[in-house]
C-alpha positions, 0 to 999 in steps of 0.5 A: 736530454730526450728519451727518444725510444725505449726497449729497443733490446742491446742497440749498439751502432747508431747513424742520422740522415736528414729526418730519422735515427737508425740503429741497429740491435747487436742481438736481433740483427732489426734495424729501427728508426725513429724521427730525430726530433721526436720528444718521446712518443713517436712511434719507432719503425722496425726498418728490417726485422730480422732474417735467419741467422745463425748466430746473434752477433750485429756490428756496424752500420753504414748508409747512402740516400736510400739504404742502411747497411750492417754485418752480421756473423754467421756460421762462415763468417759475416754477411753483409746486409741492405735494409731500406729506410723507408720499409721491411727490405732487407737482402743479404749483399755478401754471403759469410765472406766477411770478417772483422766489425767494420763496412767502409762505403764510398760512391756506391761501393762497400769495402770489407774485410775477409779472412780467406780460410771462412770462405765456403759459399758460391759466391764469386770473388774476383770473378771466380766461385767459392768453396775455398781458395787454396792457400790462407789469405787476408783480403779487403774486399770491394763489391757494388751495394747492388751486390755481385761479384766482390773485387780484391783490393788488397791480398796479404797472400800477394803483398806480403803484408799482414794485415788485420783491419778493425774500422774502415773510414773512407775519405773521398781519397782513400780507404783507410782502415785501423790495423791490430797487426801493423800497429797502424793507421793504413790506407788505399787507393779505392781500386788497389794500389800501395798500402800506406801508413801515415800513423805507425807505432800504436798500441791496438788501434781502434774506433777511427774517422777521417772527417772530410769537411772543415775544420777538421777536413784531412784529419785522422782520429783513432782511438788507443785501445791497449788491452792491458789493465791499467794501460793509458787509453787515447784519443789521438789525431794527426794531419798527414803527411809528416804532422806529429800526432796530438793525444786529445784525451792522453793517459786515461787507465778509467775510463776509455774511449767506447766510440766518437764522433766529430762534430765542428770543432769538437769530437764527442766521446762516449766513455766507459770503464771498460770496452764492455762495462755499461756506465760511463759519460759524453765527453767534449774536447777541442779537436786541437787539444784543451781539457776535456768536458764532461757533457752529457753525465752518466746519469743521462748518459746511462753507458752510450754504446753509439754515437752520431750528431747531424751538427745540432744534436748528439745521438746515441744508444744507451746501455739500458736499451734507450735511445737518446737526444741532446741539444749540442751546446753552442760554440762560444763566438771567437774572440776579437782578432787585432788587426796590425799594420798594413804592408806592400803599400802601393798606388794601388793597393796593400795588404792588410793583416790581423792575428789569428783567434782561437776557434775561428774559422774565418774572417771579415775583413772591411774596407773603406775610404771612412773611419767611421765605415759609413759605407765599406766593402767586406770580404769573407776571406776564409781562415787566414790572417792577411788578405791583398787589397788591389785595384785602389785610388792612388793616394787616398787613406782607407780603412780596415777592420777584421772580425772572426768567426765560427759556427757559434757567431762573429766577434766584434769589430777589431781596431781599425788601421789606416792605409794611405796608398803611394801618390801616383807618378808619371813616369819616367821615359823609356829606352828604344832599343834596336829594331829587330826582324827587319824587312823590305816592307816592316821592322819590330821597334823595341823598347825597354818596361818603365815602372809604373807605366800601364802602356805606351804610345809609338810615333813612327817617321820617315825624318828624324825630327818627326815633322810627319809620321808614317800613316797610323803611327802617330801617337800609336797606343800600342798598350801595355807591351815592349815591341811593336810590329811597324807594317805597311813600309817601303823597301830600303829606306830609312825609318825612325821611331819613340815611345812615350810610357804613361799611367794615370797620371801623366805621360812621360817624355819622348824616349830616345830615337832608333834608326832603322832601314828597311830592307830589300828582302820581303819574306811571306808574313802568316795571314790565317790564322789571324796572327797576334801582335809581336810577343802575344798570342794570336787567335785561337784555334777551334779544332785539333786540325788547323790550316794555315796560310801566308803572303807570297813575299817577294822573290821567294823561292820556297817556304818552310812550316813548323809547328811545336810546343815551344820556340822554333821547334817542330815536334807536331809537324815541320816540312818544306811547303815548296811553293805552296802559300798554305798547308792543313796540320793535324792532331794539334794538342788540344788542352790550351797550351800555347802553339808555336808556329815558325815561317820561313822564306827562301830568297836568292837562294838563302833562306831568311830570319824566320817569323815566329807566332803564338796561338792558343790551342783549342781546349775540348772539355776533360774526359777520361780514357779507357785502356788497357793497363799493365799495373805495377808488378804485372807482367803483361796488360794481359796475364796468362798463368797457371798459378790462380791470382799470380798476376805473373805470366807462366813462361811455359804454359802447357795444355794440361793445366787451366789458364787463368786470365788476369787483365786491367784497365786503366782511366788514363783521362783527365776525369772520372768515369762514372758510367758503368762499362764493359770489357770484352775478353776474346780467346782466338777471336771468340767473346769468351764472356765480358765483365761490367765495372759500374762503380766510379773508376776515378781519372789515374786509376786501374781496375780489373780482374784476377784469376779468370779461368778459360780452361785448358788450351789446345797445343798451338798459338792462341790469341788473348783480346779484351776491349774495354767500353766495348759498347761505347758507353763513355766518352773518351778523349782517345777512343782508339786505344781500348783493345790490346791482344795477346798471343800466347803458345801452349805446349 
């Protein structure tokens, strides 16, 4: 153990980044700092001495790259400070609007929690100043750590649900939150939405993490603080959705669990006699269970207040104004997992399987045509316990051996089991089926998939001894399909065709002989784009705007163009092309997805079989798009009310009474818009003021703003417009959907 600092006051939150330990002094509200592998005699950096408070009272601390962020109570409630890592800059970001102990932060947004009846200062929520709202309230809410307007994320008042949040955790997904009041686990969308419980039925949820990377990625971990002396306190986590939760520290009276940190395949706990009591030791326990182990004693440990690791060491403030520094003790490598016999051996390949190992990881799994493994293959396979092997020799012994491992090392070697993949065969002959879409100058031969075969050869004749062959289709590789169009024929004659199937090890007999006459009747075949032989895609199309072109035929009297999403349909554009032998076609889809075409002819007055063909539609690059949006329980993409945060529109509005503006916007798009943007918001045609939204709005997701006031209107019809991106910061995938304007009649 390392003393890394000493007399730094009452430190209680403790965070690492990449070179320095930050903590924060519950009663000075001074953020420090001190190298992290300082053995001792480094110098401690007062990052942000403290500013003028009201009370003394400092909770939580959070960070991004550059900036440390803290609560401190006020005589309002709690403000939200920014202190800088590398120097005395500190500004306060929220002015007493917040209340519990706990900041959640994510992608340059901070989320808090405000209960309504201490709001008295100025500064706006959802776009409208302070001094009071109407009616007591319990909010989350959402501001930039550039500060700003805050954002309402969730309103008791609106939902109806009572919520009191402790600690806020975010996880890349949600924001989620520990609640005294719904005895929960809770969650939320970072822009609003639905709260959603995956724990319930706790007794004072407390301390919580929701780790986001492996092993431990989608987790959630809490602590059970029952407040009843005697009461059993734990420390639990669960995988949602519908996993039971696992009580990794279960029944414990004394001591409890003050705070925790998740590190690898370990949470590390700093235990008290109580949640104010100094004393009290670090304690290890697998994040799937198994005995807790004391780590640090309460000698060295002297009652941690805060913990943090960055993976090699725990860090942690202790009760006697220190801060201090362990080596994490190395995990144990995993023990060796025993590889089991292979199964789905084929001429080409099989899969290999092994038992899974405690506290593994992953696994290694080599491959190679020696026992001895003088030269092999391996394969970092992840944490799984079975792995397919393709793309092997026919008929040839391999050999495979496992090894598992984790932060702490690799096991050995596993046994070693031998494979021997299936001789190959050649295989067995096909079966010509009738010839179908047949015409006056091709046909389409047909046959049936042989097993084992990896293509097939096409003889076409004009004899059935096949003494000649039609020019090139003699022994026609056609690959690895079961139809084939045979082109460049007469009319009304007699044609025959074979297929012979083949694989590496041979090429099978001929199969039966189809008899096929052409017809009298030649219909207009596609010619751009490049279509694809029978049953497979032709060329892909490079813009949403394609023109297609065709032969004449013979004889025909009108041609016939549909174009759709599957087989024969016209749902993007079908018509009548008269004698015309091409057309241009807009608005195609352009994600990828396969594009039917059908061409049909018209000959002495009936209109043939038709030709169908595939192709790729072009696929331009995700973008998002901005438009606006009518959420869930909202009367109107735009709210008009008199009832300030209704989100309901009044049904007669009056000009005697302020009008209050709610309006969101959604990202209808594929991918997030991360570049600030502005909506417009217009009263007849006149830009009434505009707002800018410059944190990550993430594809499928809404914002907005709630109880805009524009005053009163005279009696008449008035319009309501916003445009969203109004000045084309983003690039979207439909940039023709970002206005919607509103009429409205005041009496």
């Amino acid at each position: 153990m390392t003393v890394l600092a000493t007399n730094q006051g009452t430190p209680g939150n403790i965070i690492v980044d990449g070179s320095r330990v930050y903590w924060i002094d519950q009663n000075t509200a001074k953020v420090s700092s001190v190298n992290k592998l300082s053995t001792g005699g480094s110098s401690v950096l007062v990052n942000s001495p403290a500013a003028t408070a009201d009370t003394t009272y400092v909770a939580d601390l959070v960070q991004d790259t550059s900036f440390l962020y803290f609560l401190r109570n006020e005589t309002w409630g709690n403000s939200i400070f920014k202190a800088s890592k590398i120097s005395t800059s500190v500004s306060r970001i929220v002015d007493e609007q917040a209340e519990a102990d706990s900041l959640g932060i994510n992608n340059g947004i901070l989320y808090f929690y405000s209960d309504q009846q201490w709001e008295n200062t100025p500064q706006k929520w959802d776009g409208i100043p302070g001094q009071g709202f109407p009616n007591f309230d319990r909010r989350i809410g959402r501001v930039s750590t550039q500060g700003g307007s805050i954002t309402t994320v969730f309103s008791s008042a609106i939902s109806g649900i009572d919520i009191n949040p402790v600690y806020f955790s975010t996880d890349g997904t949600y924001l989620n939150w520990s609640d005294l009041n719904l005895q929960a686990i809770a969650r939320i969308g970072f822009l609003g939405g639905s709260v959603l419980e995956p724990v319930t039925g706790i007794s004072s949820p407390w301390a919580l993490t929701t780790p986001t990377t492996s092993p431990a990625s989608g987790y959630i971990f809490w602590t059970e603080q029952a407040l009843v002396a005697g009461a059993p306190k734990y420390l639990k986590r669960i995988k949602p959705p519908g996993t039971v939760p696992l009580a990794l520290i279960n029944g414990v009276s004394d001591p409890v669990v003050r705070c925790f940190v998740q590190v690898n395949s370990f949470v590390y706990c700093a235990m008290a006699t109580s949640l104010t009591a100094t004393g009290g030791t670090i304690t290890r326990v697998p994040i799937d269970g198994g005995t807790p182990v004391v780590v640090v004693n309460a000698l060295d440990a002297n009652g941690p207040l805060g913990l943090a690791s960055d993976g090699q060491y725990l860090f942690w403030t202790a009760g006697d104004g220190s801060i201090r520094r362990v080596a994490l003790a190395a995990l144990p490598p995993p023990s060796i997992p025993a590889a089991s016999v292979a199964t789905n051996v084929t001429s080409s390949g099989f899969t290999a399987n092994w038992s899974s190992v405690s506290n593994a990881t992953g696994y290694r799994l080599d491959v190679s045509t020696s026992s001895s493994f003088t030269s092999y293959v391996t394969w970092d396979v992840g944490n799984v316990t079975s792995r397919s092997n393709g793309g092997l020799s026919a008929n040839t012994i391999y050999y495979y051996r496992v090894r598992a491992y984790n932060s702490g090392g690799t096991s050995g070697n596993s046994n070693v089991i031998s494979a021997k993949t299936l001789a190959l065969v050649r295989p067995l002959a096909s079966i010509a089926n009738a010839a179908t879409k047949v015409f006056g100058s091709w046909f389409t031969g047909n046959w049936s998939a042989v097993s084992g075969a990896t293509g097939y050869l096409l003889d076409v004749s004009t004899t059935s001894s096949f003494i000649s062959y039609v020019s090139g289709y003699q022994n026609r590789n056609v690959g690895n399909v079961i139809s084939q169009s045979v082109t460049g024929l007469s009319a009304s004659k007699a044609y025959y065709y074979r297929v012979r199937a083949y694989n590496g090890a041979g090429t099978s007999g001929n199969s039966n002989v189809i008899t096929v006459t052409t017809s009298s009747i030649t219909p207009a075949q596609m010619l751009s784009p490049t279509p694809g032989s029978s049953g497979s895609n032709g060329s892909t199309f490079t813009s949403s705007t394609v023109t297609f072109s065709w032969s004449a035929g013979v004889s025909v009297t009108e041609y016939l163009l549909d174009v759709g999403n599957s087989l024969g349909a016209s749902d993007i554009y079908g018509a009548s092309q008269g004698l015309n032998h091409s057309h241009t076609v807009s608005n195609i889809p352009t994600d990828g997805r396969t594009i039917y075409v059908r061409l049909l002819s018209k000959i002495n007055g009936v209109w043939q079989s038709p030709l169908d063909y595939m192709y790729k539609a072009f696929k331009v690059a995700p973008a998002p798009n901005l438009t606006p949006y009518q959420p869930s329980g909202w009367s109107n993409r735009i709210v008009t009310t008199h009832t300030y945060g209704s989100t309901t529109d009044t049904s007669s509005l009056v000009a005697t009474s302020p009008i209050y503006i709610d309006w969101a916007v959604a990202n209808l798009g594929v991918s997030n818009v991360t570049t600030a943007f502005r909506t417009n918001l217009y009263v007849d045609n006149l830009l009434r003021t505009y707002f800018t939204i410059s944190y990550t709005v993430p594809a499928n997701y809404w914002t907005g703003y709630t109880g805009y006031s524009i005053g009163l209107l005279s009696h008449g019809s008035h319009t309501i417009k916003i445009t969203t991106d109004s000045t084309n910061q983003v690039s979207e995938s439909n940039e023709s959907d970002n206005a919607y304007t509103k009429t409205i009649l005041v009496n």
